[in-house]
ROMARLUM-454454 format. One record per residue: residue number from 1; x, y, z of N, C-alpha, C in turn. Coordinates in Angstrom, 3 decimals. Layout:
BEGIN
vexkol_n.c1_n.c2_n.c3_ca.c1_ca.c2_ca.c3_c.c1_c.c2_c.c3
NUM_X_Y_Z_X_Y_Z_X_Y_Z
...
% end
This chain:
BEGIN
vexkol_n.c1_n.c2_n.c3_ca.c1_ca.c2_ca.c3_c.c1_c.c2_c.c3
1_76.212_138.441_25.773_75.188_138.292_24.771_73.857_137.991_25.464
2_73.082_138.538_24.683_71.172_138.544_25.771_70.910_137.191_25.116
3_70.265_136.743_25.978_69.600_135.159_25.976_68.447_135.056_25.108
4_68.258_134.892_24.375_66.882_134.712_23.538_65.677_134.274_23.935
5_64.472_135.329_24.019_63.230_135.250_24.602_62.144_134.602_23.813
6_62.315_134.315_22.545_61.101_134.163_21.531_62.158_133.664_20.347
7_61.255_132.455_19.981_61.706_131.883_18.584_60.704_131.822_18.031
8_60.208_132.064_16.629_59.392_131.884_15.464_59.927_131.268_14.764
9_59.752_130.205_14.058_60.060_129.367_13.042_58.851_129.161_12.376
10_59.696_128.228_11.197_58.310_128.222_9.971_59.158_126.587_9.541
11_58.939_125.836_9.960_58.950_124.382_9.689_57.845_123.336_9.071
12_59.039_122.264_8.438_58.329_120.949_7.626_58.511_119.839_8.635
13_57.243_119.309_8.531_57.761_118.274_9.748_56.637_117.046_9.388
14_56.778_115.846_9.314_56.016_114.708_9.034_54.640_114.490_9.780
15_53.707_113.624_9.814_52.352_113.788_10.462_52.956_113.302_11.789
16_53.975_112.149_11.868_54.517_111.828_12.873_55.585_112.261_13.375
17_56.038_112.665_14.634_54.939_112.469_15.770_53.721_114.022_15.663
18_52.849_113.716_16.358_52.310_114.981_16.271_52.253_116.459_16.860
19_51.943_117.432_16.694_51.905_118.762_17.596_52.006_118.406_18.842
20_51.100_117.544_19.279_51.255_117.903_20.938_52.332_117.282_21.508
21_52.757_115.869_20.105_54.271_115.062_21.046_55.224_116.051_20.818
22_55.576_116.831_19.723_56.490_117.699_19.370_56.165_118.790_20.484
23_55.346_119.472_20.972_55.318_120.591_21.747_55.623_120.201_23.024
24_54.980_118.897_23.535_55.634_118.950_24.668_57.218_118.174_24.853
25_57.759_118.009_23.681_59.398_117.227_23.682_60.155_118.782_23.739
26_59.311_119.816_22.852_60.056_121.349_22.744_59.871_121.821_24.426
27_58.801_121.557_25.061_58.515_122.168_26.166_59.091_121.919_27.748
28_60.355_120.519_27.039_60.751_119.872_28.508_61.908_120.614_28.216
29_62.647_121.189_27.530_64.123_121.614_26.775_64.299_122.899_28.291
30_65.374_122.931_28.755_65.718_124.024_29.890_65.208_125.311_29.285
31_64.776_125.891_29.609_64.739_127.576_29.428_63.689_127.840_29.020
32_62.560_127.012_28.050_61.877_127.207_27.713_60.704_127.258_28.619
33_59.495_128.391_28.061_58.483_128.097_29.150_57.426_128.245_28.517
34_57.666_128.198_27.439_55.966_127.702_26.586_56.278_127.529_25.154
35_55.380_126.733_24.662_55.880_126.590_23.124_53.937_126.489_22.718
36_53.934_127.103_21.440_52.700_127.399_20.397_53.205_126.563_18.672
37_52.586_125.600_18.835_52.793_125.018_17.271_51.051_125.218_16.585
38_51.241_125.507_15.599_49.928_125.903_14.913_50.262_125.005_13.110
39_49.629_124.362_12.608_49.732_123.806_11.269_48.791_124.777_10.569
40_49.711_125.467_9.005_48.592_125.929_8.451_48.793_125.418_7.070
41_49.400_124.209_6.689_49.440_123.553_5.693_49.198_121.917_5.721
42_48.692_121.101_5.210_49.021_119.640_5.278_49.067_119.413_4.088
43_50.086_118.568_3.752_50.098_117.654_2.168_50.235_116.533_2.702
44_50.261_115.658_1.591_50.125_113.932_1.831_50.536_112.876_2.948
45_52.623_114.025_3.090_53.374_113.365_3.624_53.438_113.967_5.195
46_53.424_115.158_4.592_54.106_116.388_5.630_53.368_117.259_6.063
47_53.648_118.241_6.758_52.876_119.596_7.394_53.744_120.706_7.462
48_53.185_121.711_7.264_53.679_123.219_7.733_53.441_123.883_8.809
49_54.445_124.177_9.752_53.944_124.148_11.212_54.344_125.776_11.316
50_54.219_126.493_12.120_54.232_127.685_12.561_54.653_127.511_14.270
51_56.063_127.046_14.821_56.347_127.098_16.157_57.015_128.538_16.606
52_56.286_128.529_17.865_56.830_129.565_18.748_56.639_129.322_19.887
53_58.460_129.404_20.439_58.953_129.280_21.733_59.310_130.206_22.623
54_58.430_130.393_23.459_59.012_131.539_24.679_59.693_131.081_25.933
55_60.683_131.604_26.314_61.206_131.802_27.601_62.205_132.581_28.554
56_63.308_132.066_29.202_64.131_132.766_29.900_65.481_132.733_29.546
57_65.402_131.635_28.369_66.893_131.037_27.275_66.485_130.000_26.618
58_65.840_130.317_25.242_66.126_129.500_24.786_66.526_129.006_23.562
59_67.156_127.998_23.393_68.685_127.740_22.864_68.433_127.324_21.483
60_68.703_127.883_20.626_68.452_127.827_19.308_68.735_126.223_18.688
61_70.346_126.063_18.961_70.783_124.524_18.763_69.784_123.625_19.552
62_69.603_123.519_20.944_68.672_122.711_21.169_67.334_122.304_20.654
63_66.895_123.167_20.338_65.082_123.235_19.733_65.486_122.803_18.229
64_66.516_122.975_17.333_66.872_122.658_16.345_67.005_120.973_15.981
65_68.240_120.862_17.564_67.993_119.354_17.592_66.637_118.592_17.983
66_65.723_119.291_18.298_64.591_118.451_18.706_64.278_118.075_17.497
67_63.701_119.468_16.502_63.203_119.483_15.561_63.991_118.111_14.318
68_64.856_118.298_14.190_65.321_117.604_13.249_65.289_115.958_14.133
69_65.713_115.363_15.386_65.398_114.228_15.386_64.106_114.027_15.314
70_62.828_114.392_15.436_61.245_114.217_14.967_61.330_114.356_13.382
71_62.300_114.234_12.915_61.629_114.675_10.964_61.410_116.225_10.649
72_62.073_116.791_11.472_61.650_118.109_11.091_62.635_118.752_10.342
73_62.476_119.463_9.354_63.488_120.803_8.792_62.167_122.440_8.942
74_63.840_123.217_9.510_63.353_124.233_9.653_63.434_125.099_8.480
75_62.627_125.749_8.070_62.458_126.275_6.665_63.465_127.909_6.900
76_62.280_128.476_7.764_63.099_129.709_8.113_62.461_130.146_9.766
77_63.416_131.074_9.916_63.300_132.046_11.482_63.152_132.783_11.146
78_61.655_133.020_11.604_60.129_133.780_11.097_60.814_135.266_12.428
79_60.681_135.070_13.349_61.145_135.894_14.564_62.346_135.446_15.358
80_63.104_136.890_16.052_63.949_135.806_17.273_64.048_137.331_18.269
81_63.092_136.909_19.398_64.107_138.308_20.139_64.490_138.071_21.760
82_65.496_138.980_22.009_66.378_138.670_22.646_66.597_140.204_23.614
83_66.526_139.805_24.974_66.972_140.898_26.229_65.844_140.507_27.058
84_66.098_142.196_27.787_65.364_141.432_29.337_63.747_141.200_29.185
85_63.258_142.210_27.956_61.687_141.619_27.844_61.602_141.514_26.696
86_60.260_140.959_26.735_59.811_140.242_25.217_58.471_141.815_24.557
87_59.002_142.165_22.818_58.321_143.036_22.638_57.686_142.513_21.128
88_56.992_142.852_20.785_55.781_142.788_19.824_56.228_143.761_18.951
89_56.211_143.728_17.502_56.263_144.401_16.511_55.741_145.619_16.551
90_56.536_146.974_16.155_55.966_147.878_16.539_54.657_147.989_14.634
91_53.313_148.292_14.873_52.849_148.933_13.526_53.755_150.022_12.541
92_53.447_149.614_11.634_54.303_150.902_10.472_53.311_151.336_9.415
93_53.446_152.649_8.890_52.825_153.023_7.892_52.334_152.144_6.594
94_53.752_151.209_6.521_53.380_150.146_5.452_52.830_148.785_5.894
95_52.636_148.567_7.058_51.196_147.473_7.565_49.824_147.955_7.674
% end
């Protein structure tokens, strides 16, 4: 089975801790070699985060467990791809 190069998620996650403690707790995890958290929601309690993890493996359960011991639930897996390189959506007639 190919190792997974790219995770997109679409997560809820509390003000605490913040993006950069969460990115770099995602960014010490083996395999990973960069992580992008972007918020494009805030309400009172919580936030809507937009993470994406690139690397050479990385491990779905692990980043899951990060997420959820920080307060996080993952809503959905926005992207996931997997083999020897990482590729970009091809355009379609209907984008």
């Amino acid at each position: 089975m190919a190792n997974i190069r790219r995770l997109v998620l679409d997560v809820l996650k509390p003000h605490d801790p913040s993006i950069v403690d969460l990115a770099a707790k995602l960014g010490d995890l083996p395999g990973v070699e960069a992580v992008n958290i972007s918020i494009y929601e805030i309400d009172r309690k919580v936030e809507n985060a937009k993470i994406t993890l690139e690397g050479s493996n990385v491990v779905y359960t692990e980043v899951i467990k990060i997420i959820n011991e920080n307060g996080g639930t993952v809503h959905s897996i926005d992207e996931a791809v997997a083999g020897r390189l990482i590729i970009d959506d091809a355009a379609t007639l209907q984008d």
